[in-house]
Every structure is written in structure tokens, then in C-alpha cells.
C-alpha positions as CSV (number, residue, x, y, z in Angstrom):
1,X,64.7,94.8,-161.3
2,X,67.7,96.6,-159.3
3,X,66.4,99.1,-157.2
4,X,69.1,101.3,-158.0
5,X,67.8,101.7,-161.5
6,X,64.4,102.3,-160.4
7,X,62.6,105.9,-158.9
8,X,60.8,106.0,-155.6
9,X,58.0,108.3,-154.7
10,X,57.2,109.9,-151.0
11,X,54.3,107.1,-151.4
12,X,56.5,104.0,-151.4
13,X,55.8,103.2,-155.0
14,X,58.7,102.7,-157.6
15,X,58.7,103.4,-161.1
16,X,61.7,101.6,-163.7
17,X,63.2,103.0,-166.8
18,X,62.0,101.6,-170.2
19,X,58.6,101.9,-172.2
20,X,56.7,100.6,-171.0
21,X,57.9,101.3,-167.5
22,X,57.0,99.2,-164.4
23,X,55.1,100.0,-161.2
24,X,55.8,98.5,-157.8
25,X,55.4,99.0,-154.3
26,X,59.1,99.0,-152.3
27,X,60.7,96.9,-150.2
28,X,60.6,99.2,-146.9
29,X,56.3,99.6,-147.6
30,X,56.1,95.7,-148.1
31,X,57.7,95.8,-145.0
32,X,55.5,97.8,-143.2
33,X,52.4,96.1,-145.0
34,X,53.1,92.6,-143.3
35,X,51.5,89.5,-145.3
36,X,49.5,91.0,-148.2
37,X,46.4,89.2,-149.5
38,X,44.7,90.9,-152.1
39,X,45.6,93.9,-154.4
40,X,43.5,96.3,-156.2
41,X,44.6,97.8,-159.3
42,X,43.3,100.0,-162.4
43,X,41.9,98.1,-165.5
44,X,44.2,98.7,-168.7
45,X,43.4,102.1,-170.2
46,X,43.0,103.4,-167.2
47,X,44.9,107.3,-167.4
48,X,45.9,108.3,-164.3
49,X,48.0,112.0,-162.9
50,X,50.2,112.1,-160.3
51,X,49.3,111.6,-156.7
52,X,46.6,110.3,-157.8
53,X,44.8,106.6,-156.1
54,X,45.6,104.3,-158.6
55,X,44.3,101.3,-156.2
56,X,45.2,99.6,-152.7
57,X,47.0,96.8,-151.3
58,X,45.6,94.8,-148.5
59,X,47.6,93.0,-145.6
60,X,46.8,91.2,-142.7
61,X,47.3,94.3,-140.5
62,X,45.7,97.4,-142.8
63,X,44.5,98.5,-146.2
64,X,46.6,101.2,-147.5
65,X,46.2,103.1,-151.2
66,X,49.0,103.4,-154.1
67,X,49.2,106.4,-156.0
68,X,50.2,107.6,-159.6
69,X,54.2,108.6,-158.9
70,X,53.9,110.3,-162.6
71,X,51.2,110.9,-165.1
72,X,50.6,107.8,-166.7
73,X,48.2,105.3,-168.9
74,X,47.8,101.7,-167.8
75,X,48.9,99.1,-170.5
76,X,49.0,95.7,-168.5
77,X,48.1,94.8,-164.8
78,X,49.8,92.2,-163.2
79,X,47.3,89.1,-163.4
80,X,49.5,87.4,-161.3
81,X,48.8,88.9,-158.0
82,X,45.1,88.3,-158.2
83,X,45.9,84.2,-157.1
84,X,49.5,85.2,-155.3
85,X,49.0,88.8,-153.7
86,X,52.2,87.5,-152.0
87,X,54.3,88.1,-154.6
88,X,54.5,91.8,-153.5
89,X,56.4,90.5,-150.5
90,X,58.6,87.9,-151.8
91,X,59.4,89.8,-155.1
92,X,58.3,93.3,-154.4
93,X,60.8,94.6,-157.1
94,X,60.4,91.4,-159.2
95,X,56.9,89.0,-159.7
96,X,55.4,91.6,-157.6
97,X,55.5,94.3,-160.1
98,X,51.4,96.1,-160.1
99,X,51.6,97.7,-163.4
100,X,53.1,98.7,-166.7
101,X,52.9,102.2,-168.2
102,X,53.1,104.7,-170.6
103,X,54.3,108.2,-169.5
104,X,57.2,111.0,-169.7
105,X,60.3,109.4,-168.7
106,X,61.3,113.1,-167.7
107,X,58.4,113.1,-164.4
108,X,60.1,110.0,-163.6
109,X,63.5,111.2,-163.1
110,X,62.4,113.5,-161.2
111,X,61.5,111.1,-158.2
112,X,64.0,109.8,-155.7
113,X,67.1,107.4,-156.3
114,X,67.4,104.7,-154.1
115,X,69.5,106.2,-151.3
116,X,67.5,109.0,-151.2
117,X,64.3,107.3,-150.9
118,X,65.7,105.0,-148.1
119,X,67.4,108.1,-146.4
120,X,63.8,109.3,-146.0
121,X,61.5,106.5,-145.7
122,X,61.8,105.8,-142.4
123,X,61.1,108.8,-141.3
């Protein structure tokens, strides 16, 4: 994925275009995460609203949770990362996708571009 067709939340997650769309963490919380080794994520089904914990990501330095960046229903989880959690860090907007959703493409452009989010991530 380009991450300047993708939306970024306050949280660090990113949400693409499309139905369904794709969930991910970004590049600047990867970052900050270090080396992850597991990831926890919602079973398919699963309806979450915004801001909500949809699961966590665990690194060698913390544990930190992922939230809902729109209202949303699960439809697949990324099997992948449960034997290569490191594919959040070396495709974070590719192989390292978490989820893919159902949910009103207007919430989602809402969120932040790109330069926006990077503008205020650090911060």
C-alpha cells in the first residue's frame, strides 16, 4: 500500500480505501515498537466502534493496544503474523496489514492524510 492513499488515526493505526478496507499499524509506531513478537487481534465478526481496543502488539520493549480508527466489522485477520509478527516491521504498510473491514468509507476520510499524520506524530 502507498501511505498516501491510506488514513492515519491519533493512535498510529492506518486505514486504506476499498471494501473491504485494510488495517495497519504505521511506520513511525513500528518504529517506536522496536522488534515485535506477537500480535493480538479480534476474531472475524468481531464489530468494533471507534476508539475502541481492537487488540495489541507486543515488542521486545512494551505491549501497547490498537484501536478501532472507525466503526467497523472484522472480515479477515491476518494469519500471517501469528508465525512472523515481524512482518509489522518489515512491511508495516504491506505483509504486515492486521485486518480487513467493513465500514463507512465517509469515518475514514475523516482521519489524517499522510503529512498530516507525520506533522503530528512525533509530537
Amino acid at each position: 500500500m502507498n501511505p498516501n492513499d491510506l488514513r492515519f488515526a491519533g493512535s498510529h493505526e492506518w486505514i486504506s480505501a476499498g471494501d473491504p478496507m485494510t488495517i495497519g499499524i504505521s511506520q513511525f509506531a513500528q518504529d517506536q515498537l522496536g522488534d515485535v513478537v506477537f500480535v493480538e487481534l479480534p476474531k472475524v465478526g468481531a464489530t468494533f466502534k471507534a476508539g475502541e481496543t481492537i487488540g495489541s502488539v507486543e515488542s521486545v520493549k512494551t505491549v501497547s493496544d490498537l484501536y478501532a480508527p472507525i466503526d467497523f466489522t472484522v472480515t479477515e485477520v491476518n494469519s500471517a503474523l501469528v508465525d512472523k509478527p515481524e512482518l509489522v516491521n518489515s512491511s508495516p504498510y504491506g505483509d504486515g496489514w492486521l485486518l480487513k473491514v467493513t465500514g463507512n468509507a465517509a469515518d475514514r476520510d475523516k482521519l489524517m492524510d499522510l503529512n498530516t499524520y507525520e506533522s503530528t506524530a512525533a509530537h
